[in-house]
N, C-alpha and C positions, 0 to 999 in steps of 0.2 A: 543468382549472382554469388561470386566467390569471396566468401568474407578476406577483410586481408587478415595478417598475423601481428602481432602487441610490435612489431619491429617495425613493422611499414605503418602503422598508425601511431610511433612517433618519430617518423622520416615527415621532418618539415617539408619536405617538398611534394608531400603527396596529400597530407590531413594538419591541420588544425586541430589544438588544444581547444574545446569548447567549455569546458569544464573540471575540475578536479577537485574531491575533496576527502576531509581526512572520515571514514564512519560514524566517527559520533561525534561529525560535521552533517550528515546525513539531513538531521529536521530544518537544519537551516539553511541546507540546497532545496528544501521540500517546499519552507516558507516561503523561498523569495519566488517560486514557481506558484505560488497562491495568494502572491500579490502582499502578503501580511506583512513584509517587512521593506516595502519600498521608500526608497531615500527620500522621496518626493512627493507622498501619498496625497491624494485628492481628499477634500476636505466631504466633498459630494461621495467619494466613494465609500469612504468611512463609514459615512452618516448610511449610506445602501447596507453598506457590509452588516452594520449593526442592527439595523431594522431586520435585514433578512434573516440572522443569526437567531435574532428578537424570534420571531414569526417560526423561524424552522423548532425551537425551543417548546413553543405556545404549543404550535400541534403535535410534538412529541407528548406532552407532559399531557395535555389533554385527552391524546391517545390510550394514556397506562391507566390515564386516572377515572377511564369511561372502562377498562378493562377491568380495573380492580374492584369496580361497583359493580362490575355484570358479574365477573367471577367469584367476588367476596373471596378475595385472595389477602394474604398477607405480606408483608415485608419480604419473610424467609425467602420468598420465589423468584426476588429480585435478587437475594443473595446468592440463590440459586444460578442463576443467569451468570453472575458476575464467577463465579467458582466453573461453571460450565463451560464460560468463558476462555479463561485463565490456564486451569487445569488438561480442559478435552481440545477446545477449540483452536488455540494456539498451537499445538503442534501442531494438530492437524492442517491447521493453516498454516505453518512454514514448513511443514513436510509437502505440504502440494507444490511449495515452489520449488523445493526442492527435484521432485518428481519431475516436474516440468524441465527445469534445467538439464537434468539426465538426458529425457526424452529429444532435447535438442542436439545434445553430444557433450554437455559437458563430462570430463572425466574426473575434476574432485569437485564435492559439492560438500558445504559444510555449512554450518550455523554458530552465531553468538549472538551475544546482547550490549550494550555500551549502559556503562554504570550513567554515563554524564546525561542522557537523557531517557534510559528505562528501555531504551526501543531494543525490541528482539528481530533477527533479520536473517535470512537465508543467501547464502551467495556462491558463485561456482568462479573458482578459483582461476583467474587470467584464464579464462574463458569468453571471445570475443563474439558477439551478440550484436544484430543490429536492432532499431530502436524499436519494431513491431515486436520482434522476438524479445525483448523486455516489456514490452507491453504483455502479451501473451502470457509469460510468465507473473505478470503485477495481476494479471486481472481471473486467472484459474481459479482462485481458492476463495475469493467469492461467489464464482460461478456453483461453484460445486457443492461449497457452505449452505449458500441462499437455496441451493436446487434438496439439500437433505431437510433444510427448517422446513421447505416449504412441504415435503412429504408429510414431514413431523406435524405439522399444523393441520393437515388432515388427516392421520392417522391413530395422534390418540391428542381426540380433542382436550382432553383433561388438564395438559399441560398449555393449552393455547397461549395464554400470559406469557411461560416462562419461554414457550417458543419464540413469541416476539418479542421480547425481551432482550432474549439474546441475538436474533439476526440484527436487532437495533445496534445494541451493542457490538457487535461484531462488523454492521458496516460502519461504526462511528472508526474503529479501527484498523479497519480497509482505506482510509482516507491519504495516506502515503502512497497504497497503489495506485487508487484514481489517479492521483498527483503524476504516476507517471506515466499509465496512461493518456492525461492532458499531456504531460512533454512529446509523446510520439505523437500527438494528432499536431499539433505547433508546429513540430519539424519533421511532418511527414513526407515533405516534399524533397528534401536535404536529405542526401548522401551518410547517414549518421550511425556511428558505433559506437558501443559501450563494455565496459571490461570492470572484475573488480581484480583486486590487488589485495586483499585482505589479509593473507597469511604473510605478508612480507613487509609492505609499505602500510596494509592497513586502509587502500586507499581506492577510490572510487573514480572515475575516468569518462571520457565522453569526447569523440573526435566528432570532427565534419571533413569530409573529402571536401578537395580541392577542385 
């Protein structure tokens, strides 16, 4: 299928506005897609949301803390993680979206971060994309991350701790790509494209054909 062009996706008579917003508006197009910030919230979903949050918590922390007795490990190797983190793993994770973007066609691909909520982000400049092929692109550098820890974790057992540690860590901060991933499977059915605007407007985009 022939993507249209940033022109015919905003010719009202062909696409709908679905969405717009400014980049470091980003986490609060992300919330309201994660249900956390509805006008109306259920009093019953809450009370779920938090027990479950409860509960994924419990067997995280129970997880490090059954590691740390097996391994007789210290603090440093969580610091470790966090600096692994930071340092290796973040590029490497916005260079794969990056990578990904290329590989679709985009021709500028670039990266920033927004002071207003710390988030670092990769984007391909009024480069129009439908919602699978941003899914594809949200969900590679997971793929890829999780597929070298998990090498890592049987290659030099030594480090196992810091190895989970850090995919933990690294899928807590994959949770804006799920996020849009869940947005393509929701409007999977729907005619839908998306574009960013970044070096100009700053700004992030999302039609539905007509």
């Amino acid at each position: 299928m022939k993507k249209p062009s940033i022109d015919e996706l905003h010719n009202p008579n062909h696409f709908s506005l679905v969405e717009s917003f400014k980049i470091d508006e980003m986490m609060t197009f992300l919330m309201k897609e994660l249900g956390a910030n509805s006008t109306k919230p259920k009093t019953g979903n809450k009370i779920m949301r938090i027990v479950l949050i409860g509960m994924v918590g419990a067997v995280v922390g129970y997880f490090i803390g059954k590691q740390i007795g097996k391994f007789k490990l210290d603090s440093w190797q969580f610091l470790e993680a966090f600096g692994l983190l930071i340092f290796v793993l973040l590029p490497i994770h916005e260079g794969i979206h990056g990578f990904v973007f290329k590989i679709l066609g985009a021709e500028k691909v670039g990266f920033g971060w927004t002071p207003k909520t710390l988030m670092v982000y990769a984007y391909a400049q009024k480069f129009v994309m439908s919602l699978k092929e941003n899914a594809i692109v949200a969900v590679m550098p997971f793929l890829v991350i999780t597929l070298a820890l998990l090498v890592a974790f049987f290659a030099v057992p030594e480090y196992k701790t810091l190895v989970v540690s850090t995919f933990i860590l690294h899928t807590y901060g994959c949770l804006g790509d799920f996020i849009l991933i869940k947005y393509y499977f929701k409007y999977r059915h729907k005619q839908m494209f998306t574009y960013d605007d970044i070096d100009e407007a700053g700004m992030t985009y999302f039609f539905e054909k007509d």
